[in-house]
C-alpha positions in Angstrom: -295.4 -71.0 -43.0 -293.6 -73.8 -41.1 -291.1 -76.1 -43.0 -292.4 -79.6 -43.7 -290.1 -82.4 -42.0 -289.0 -84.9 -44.3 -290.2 -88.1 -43.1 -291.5 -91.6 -44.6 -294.6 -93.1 -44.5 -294.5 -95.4 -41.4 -292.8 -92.3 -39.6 -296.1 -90.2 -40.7 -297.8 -93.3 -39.4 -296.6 -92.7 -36.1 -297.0 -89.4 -35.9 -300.7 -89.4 -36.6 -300.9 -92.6 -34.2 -300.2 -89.9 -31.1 -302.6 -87.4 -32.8 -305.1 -90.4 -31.9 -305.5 -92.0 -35.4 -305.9 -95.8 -35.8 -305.2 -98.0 -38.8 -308.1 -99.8 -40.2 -306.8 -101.6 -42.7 -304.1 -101.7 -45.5 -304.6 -102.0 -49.4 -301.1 -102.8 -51.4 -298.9 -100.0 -49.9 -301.1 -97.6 -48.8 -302.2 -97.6 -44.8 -306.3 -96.4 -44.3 -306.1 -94.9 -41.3 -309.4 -92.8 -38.9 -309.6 -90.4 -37.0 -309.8 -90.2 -32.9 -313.8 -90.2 -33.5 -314.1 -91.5 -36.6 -315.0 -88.3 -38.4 -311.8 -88.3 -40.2 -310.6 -90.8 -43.0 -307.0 -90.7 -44.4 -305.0 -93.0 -46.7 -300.9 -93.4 -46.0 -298.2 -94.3 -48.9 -295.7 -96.7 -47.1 -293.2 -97.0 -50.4 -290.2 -99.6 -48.6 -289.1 -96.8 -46.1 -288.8 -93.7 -49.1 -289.4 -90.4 -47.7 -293.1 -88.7 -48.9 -293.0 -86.1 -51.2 -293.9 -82.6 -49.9 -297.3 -82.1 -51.4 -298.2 -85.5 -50.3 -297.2 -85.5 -46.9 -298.8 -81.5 -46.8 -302.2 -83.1 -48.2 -301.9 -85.8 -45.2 -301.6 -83.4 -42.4 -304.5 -81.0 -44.0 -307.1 -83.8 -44.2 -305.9 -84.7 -40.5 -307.3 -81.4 -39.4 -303.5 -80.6 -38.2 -301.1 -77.8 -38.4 -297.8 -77.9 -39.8 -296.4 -77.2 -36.6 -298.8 -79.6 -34.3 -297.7 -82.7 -37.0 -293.5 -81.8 -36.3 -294.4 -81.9 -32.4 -295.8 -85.0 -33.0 -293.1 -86.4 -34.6 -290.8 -84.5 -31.9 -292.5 -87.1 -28.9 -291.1 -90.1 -30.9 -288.2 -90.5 -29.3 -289.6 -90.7 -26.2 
């Protein structure tokens, strides 16, 4: 199993951005976010820049219907 980057919520936002995911809307500190057809519906914790916890950011990438490994070449492209 592929190690989990560390990474913070608006990073993660980012990421899933390139996967095709849109933000809908925001409620307190958490970013609502759907997929590239809107099958897919997943919620974001943006906590002033802190890094998401493992299980948390593991949860995220499951309901996005991504690998491990397909969510770290996402966040790979960001510096381009």
């Amino acid at each position: 199993m592929p190690k989990l980057p560390v990474v913070s919520g608006l990073e993660a936002i980012k990421a899933l951005g390139r996967a095709g995911f849109v933000i809908r809307r925001q409620s307190g500190s958490h970013v609502v976010m759907t997929g590239p057809q809107g099958q897919r519906q997943l919620s974001v914790p943006v906590h002033g820049g802190r890094d998401l916890t493992p299980g948390t950011l593991r949860g995220i990438i499951q309901d996005a219907g991504l690998s491990v490994e397909e969510f770290r070449r996402l966040l790979k492209s960001r510096s381009r």
